[in-house]
C-alpha positions in Angstrom: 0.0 -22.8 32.6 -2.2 -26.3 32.0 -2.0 -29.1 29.5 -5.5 -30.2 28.7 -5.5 -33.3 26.2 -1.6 -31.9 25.1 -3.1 -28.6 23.8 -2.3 -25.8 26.2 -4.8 -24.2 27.4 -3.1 -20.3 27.8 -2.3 -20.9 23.9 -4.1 -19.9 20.7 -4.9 -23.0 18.6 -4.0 -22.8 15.2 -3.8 -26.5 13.5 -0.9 -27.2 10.8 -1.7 -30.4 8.6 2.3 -30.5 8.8 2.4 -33.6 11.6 1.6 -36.9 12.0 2.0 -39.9 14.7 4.8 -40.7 16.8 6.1 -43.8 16.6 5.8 -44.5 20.0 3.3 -42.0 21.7 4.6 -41.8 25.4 8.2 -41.1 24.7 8.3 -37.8 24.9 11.5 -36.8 26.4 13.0 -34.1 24.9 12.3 -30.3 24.4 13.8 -28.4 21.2 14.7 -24.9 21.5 14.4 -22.8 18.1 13.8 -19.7 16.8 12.2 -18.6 13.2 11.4 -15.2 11.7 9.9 -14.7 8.0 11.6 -13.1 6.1 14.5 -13.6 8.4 14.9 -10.8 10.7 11.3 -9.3 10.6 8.8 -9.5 13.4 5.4 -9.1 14.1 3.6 -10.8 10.8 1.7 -14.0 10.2 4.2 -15.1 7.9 5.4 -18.4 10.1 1.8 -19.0 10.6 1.6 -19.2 6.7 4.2 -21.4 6.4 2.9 -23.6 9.4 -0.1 -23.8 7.4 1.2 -24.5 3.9 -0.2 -20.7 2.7 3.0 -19.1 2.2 2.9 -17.4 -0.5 5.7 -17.2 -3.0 5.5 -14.0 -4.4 5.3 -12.3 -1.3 9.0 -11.9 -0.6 12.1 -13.4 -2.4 12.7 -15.2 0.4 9.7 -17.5 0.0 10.5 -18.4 -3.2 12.8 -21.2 -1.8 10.7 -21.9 1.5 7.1 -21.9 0.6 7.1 -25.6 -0.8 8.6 -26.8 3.2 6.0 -29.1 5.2 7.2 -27.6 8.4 5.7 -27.1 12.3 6.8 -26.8 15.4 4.8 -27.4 19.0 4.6 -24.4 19.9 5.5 -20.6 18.6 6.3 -17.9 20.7 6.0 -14.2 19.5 8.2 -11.2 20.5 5.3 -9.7 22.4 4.8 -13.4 24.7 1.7 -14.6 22.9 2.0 -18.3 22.7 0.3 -20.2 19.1 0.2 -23.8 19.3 -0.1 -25.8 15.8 0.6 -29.3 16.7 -1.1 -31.3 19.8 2.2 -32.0 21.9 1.5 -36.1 21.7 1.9 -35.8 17.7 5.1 -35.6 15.8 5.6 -32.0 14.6 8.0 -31.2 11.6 10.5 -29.1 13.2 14.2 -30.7 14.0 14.7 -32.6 10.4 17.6 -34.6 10.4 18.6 -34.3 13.8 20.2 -36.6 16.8 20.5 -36.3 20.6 22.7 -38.2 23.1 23.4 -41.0 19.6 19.7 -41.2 19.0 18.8 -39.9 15.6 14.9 -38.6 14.6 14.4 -35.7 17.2 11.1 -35.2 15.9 10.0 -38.6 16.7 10.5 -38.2 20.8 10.8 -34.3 21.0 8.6 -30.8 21.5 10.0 -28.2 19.4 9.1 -24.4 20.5 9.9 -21.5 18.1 10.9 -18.7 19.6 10.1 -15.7 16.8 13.7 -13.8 16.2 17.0 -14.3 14.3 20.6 -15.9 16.3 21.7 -12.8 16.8 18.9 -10.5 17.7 18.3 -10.8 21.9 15.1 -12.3 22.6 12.2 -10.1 24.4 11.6 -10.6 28.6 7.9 -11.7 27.4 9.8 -14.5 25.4 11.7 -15.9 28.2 9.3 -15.9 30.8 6.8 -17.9 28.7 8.9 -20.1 27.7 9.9 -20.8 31.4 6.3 -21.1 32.0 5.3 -23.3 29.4 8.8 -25.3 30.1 7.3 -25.8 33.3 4.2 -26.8 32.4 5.7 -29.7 29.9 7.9 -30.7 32.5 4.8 -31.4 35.0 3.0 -33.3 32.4 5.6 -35.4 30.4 7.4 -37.4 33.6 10.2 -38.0 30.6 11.2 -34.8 30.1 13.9 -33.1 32.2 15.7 -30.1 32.4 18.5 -32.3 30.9 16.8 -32.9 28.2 16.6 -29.3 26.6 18.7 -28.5 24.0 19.1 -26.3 21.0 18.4 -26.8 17.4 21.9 -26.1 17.1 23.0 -29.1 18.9 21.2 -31.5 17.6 21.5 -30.6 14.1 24.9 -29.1 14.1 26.7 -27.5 11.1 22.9 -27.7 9.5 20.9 -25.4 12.2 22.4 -22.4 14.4 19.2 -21.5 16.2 18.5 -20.2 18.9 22.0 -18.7 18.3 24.5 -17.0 20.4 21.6 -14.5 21.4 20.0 -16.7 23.6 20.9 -16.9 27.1 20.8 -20.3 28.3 21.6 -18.5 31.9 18.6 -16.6 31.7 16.5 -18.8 31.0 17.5 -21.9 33.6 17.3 -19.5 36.5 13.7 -18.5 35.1 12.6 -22.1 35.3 14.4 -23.1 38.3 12.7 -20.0 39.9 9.4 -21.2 38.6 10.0 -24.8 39.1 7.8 -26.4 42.5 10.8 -28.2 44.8 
């Protein structure tokens, strides 16, 4: 995969008005893993893409009724199938961790890229999912000399007792020997 001007290239580009500037533009330096499905446990709709793009609509579910109003994005979304949308250029601030610290520093959003991986914490995530996200992982960690693979974490840990995603059904496991198998020594 290829970063091009931080969009990446083997991504649809859809643009959420739900970002803005970081506060200092080169520290990026952390990568956020989460996972999102509208209404919770369904697949396969455009409903994140909606609320990405502020067109959720209320009176579609009950479930929106309390969500619609959010000014939420993440980097990156990644369906169950492998297709990869990306709503926010990766050197802006997307809206994704909220109130959030890592290693004692608080604002995750201001230094991190946030990928949604489309499922529920305790639904096991597709083989597509975790070989693009190694991929793309890859591909960030060529790019942003501050990233690491120390420096990817969960929402869960950086927003604990507030967040739970990925969940227990992501396999950390899995998904380091993907990248270290696709990493260039």
């Amino acid at each position: 995969m290829h970063i091009d001007g931080h969009w990446l290239r083997e991504a649809s580009h859809i643009s959420s008005p739900n970002y803005d500037d970081r506060p200092e533009p080169e520290d990026i330096s952390l990568l956020v893993v989460h996972c999102i499905s509208l209404p919770p446990g369904e697949f396969g709709n455009t409903c994140i893409e909606q609320l990405f793009c502020n067109r959720l609509n209320p009176d579609d579910h009950d479930y929106f009724k309390s969500i619609h109003q959010l000014k939420v994005s993440s980097h990156l979304v990644i369906d169950r199938l492998g297709h990869i949308t990306q709503y926010v250029p990766f050197d802006k601030r997307a809206w994704h961790a909220g109130l959030s610290a890592f290693e004692g520093r608080e604002k995750c959003n201001d230094f991190s890229i946030g990928i949604e991986l489309e499922g529920a914490e305790f639904t096991p995530y597709t083989e597509s999912q975790y070989l693009q996200l190694a991929d793309c992982t890859k591909a960030l960690l060529n790019v942003y000399p501050q990233l690491s693979t120390r420096r990817i974490t969960g929402h869960s840990n950086i927003a604990p007792g507030r967040k739970t995603d990925p969940g227990e059904s992501f396999d950390w496991n899995k998904f380091y020997s993907l990248l270290n198998g696709r990493l260039e020594i």
